[in-house]
N, C-alpha and C positions, 0 to 999 in steps of 0.2 A: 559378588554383589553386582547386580547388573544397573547399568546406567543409566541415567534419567536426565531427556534433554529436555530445556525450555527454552533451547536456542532458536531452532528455526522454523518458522510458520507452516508447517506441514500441518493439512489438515488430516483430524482422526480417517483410518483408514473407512471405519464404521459411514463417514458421511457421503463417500463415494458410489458413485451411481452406475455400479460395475456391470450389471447383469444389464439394465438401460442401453447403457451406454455399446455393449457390444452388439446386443438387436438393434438400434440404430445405427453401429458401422456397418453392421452387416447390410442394410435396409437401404442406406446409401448407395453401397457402392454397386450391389444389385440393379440398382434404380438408374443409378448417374454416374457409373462407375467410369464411363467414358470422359467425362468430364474433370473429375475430382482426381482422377489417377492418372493424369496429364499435367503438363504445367498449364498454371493459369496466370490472372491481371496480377499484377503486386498490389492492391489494393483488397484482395482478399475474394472470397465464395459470394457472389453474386447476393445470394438468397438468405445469407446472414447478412450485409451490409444493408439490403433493404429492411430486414427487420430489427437494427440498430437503427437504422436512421428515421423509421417511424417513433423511435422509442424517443428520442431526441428532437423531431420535427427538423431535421433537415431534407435536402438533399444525399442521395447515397453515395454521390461524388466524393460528399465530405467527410463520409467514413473511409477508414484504411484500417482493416483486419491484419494485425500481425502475433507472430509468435513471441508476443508477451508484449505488457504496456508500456515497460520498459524498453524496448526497442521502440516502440513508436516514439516514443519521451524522445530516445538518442536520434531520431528521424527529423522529430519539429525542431530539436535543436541546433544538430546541424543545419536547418535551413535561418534561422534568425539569430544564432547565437556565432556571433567570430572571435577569435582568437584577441583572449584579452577583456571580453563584455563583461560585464558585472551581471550576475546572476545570483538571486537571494534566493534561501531557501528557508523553512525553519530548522528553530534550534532549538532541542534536536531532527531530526530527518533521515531520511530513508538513504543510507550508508551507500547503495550503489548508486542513487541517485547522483551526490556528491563525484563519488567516483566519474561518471558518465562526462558530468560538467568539467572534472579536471582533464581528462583525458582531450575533451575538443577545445580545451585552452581557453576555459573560463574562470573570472575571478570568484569564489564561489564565497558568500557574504549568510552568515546566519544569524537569522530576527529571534529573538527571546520569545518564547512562549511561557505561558500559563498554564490554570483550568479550562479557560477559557479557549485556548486556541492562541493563534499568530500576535503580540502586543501590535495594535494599528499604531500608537505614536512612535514604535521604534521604524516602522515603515516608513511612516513618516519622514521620520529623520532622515533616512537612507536617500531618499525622494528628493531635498531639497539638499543633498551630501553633493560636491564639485562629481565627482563622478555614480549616479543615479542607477538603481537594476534596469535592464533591460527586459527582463521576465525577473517572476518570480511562480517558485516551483511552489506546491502546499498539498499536504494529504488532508483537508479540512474534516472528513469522517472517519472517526475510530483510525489514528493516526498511524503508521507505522514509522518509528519506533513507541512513541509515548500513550497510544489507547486515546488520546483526548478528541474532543471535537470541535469546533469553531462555534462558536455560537450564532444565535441569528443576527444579532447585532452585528457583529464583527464581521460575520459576512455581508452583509449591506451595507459597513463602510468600508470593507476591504474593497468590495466590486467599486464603489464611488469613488476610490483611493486611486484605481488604478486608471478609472475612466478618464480624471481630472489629471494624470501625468500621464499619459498611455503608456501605461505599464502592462505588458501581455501577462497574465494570469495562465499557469497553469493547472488545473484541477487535477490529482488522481486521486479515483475514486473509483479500488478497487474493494473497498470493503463497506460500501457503506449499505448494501442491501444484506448486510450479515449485523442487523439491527434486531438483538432481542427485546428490547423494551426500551420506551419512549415515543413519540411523535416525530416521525423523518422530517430533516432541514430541505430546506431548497438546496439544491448547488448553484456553484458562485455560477453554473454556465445559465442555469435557470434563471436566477437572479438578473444577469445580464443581456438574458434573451442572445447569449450565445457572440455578443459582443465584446470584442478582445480577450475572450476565454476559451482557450483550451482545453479539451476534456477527453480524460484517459480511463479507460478502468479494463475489468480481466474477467474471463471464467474461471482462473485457477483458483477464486476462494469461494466459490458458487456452484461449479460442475467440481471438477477436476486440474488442479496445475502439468499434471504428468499432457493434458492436450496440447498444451502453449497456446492458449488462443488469447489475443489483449487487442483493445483499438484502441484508436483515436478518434476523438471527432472535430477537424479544424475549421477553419474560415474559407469560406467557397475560394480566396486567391492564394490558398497555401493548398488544396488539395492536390493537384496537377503536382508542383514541384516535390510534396511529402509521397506520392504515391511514383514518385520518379527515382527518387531516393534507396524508394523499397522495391525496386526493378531489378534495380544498379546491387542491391547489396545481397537477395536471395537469388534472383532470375526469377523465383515461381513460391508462393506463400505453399506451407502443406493444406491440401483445402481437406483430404478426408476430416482430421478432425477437428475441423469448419465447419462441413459439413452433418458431420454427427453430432453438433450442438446446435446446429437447427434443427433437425429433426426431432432430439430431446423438448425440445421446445415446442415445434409444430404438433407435438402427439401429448404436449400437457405434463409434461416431466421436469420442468424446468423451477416449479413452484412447489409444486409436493418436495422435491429435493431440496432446496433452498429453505423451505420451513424446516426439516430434517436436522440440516448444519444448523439454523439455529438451533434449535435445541440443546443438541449436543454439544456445541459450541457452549450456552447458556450453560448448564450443567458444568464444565470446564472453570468454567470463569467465576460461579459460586466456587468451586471447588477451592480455587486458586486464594480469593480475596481469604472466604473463612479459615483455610491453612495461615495461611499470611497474619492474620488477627490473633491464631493461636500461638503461633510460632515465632514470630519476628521476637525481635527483643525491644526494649521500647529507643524511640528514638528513630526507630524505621517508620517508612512513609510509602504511602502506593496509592494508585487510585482505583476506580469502581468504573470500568468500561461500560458503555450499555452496549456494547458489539463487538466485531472484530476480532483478533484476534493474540492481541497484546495488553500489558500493561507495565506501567512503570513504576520502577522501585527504589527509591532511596534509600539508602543505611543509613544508621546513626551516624550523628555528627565526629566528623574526625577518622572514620572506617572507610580507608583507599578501596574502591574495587580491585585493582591491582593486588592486594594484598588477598583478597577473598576468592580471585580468579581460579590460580591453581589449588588452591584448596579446597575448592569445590568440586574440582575437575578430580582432584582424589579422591573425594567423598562418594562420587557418583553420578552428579550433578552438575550440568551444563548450561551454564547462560549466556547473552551476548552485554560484554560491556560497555555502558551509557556511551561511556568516552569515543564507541566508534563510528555513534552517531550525530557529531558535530564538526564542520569545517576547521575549526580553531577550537579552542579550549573550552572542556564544559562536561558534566557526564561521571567524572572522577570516584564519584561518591554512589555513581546509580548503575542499574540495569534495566538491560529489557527482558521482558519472560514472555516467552510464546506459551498460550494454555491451549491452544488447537490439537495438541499432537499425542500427548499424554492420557492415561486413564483416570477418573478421579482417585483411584486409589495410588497413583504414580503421583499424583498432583499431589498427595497429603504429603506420600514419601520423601518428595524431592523436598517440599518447602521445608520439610522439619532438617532435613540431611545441609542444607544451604544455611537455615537459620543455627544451627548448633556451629558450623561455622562460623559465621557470623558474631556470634557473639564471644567465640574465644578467640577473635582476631582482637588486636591491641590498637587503642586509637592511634591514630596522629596525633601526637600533644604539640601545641602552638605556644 
């Protein structure tokens, strides 16, 4: 019986833009190879950060290109976050994110979310708490772990929430142009005309993750110290494939491929919800992503994850448990399923293979 993950966000091999993508390195480094096959600025490939930052309306100063958005995240936070800050994130949230925070000795605080996105009066609360966030981290589009998104409301009291305590806002927003349907939100940095928000996002769910390529985009008086940061910690960013995702771009590849992963993506994510409707037993719960890469799943009431973990893992079937996406307690009853990686016909397999599980697990009786 071969196995079938919903574990980790690997997109389908099919969305890869491999044949591209190697006439472009090749095209590179023909071209610039003198350049890109040298160490360069820690702030990344020149000729991508100008075309991030017209995409933003900044300065190019105030992008820094690195190998994954996650590493810029640990960049701006070691520069405002010490030892002991309080730092909110949602709950639930992106597991290494958490990680990143404990590691540089932050208190790491998670706000209850929704349908909706981030609850504003649990911010609130937090806000007017003896000891107040100093940032707070949020994947407000098609979330990682939970699939949800923030609403427009929410994000124009979230950005108001933080203006009125100066609360730095950080955005990642690595999935939200993997939007199959709907009308795209502003981001909190748009909304704020880039005012106390930080904004992060990646090529790994748009070109390819195997490139590492992720930025930032920070506040003209954090550029210098975040791109000092990233001197100190590689010597020299990998610029070839920097480079070969601008050229994917400057020759018109960027958008044919990105419709593509939707698609396929889309395809995925029907897949996933109709298995789910078929299969689950009742008392299970999930949602209806319009993008990305995730969704979230609830068991019936009283069905420990824990109890369904390794029986799943028997079955054939791999997922990541709720529980490991939250600072403190939460998650117990849920998972996250990545639909990016699988075929739809893996997609039926696995859910029916998880759900028969599932429903010969024995509740918790209270």
């Amino acid at each position: 019986m071969d196995a079938i993950s919903f574990a980790r966000g690997n997109p389908t091999p099919e969305i890869l833009p491999v044949a591209e993508l190697a006439d472009c390195a090749r095209a590179v480094v023909e071209r610039d190879g003198s350049v890109i096959l040298n160490y360069g600025a820690g702030g990344g490939y020149a000729p991508l950060r100008e075309w991030i930052a017209s995409r933003h309306g900044v300065s190019p100063a105030q992008v820094i290109v690195t190998p994954s958005s996650l590493l810029a995240f640990r960049f701006v936070m070691r520069q405002l976050v010490g030892d002991g800050a309080c730092v909110a994130v949602e709950a639930p949230s992106y597991d290494r994110t958490i990680l990143v925070l404990r590691e540089l000795g932050a208190r790491v605080v998670g706000v209850p979310m929704d349908d909706d996105g981030i609850e504003l009066d649990r911010v609130e609360e937090l806000l007017a708490g003896d000891d107040p966030p100093r940032a707070l981290y949020t994947i407000p589009t098609f979330q990682n772990p939970s699939g949800r998104t923030l609403s427009l409301e929410r994000r124009r009291g979230l950005v108001e929430l933080a203006r009125t305590h100066g609360l730095l806002l950080f955005e990642d927003d690595p999935y939200g142009l993997v939007r199959f349907e709907g009308e795209p939100l502003p981001s909190l940095y748009e909304l704020a005309d880039g005012d106390g928000v930080v904004y992060a996002s990646s090529f790994s769910k748009t070109v390819a993750p195997g490139l590492r390529v992720g930025y930032v985009v920070v506040p003209a008086e954090l550029a210098a110290p975040v791109e000092k940061i990233a001197n100190a910690t590689y010597i020299s960013p990998p610029l070839l494939p920097q480079a070969a995702i601008r050229e994917l771009i400057r020759r018109g590849g960027f958008e044919p491929n990105l419709e593509r992963a939707r698609e396929l993506l889309r395809l995925r994510r029907d897949a996933m919800v109709g298995a789910l409707a078929a299969e689950m037993p009742v008392g299970s719960s999930w949602n209806r992503p319009q993008g990305g890469y995730f969704l979230w799943l609830d068991f019936p009431v009283g069905v420990l994850t824990d109890d369904v973990f390794d029986r799943a893992a028997e079955a054939g079937v791999a997922f990541v448990k709720g529980s490991d996406f939250f600072p403190g307690p939460g998650g117990e009853s849920s998972a996250r399923l990545a639909f990016s990686f699988p075929s739809v016909d893996e997609i039926h397999e696995g859910v029916r293979r998880l759900a028969t599980v599932v429903r010969t697990t024995v509740p918790l009786t209270t």
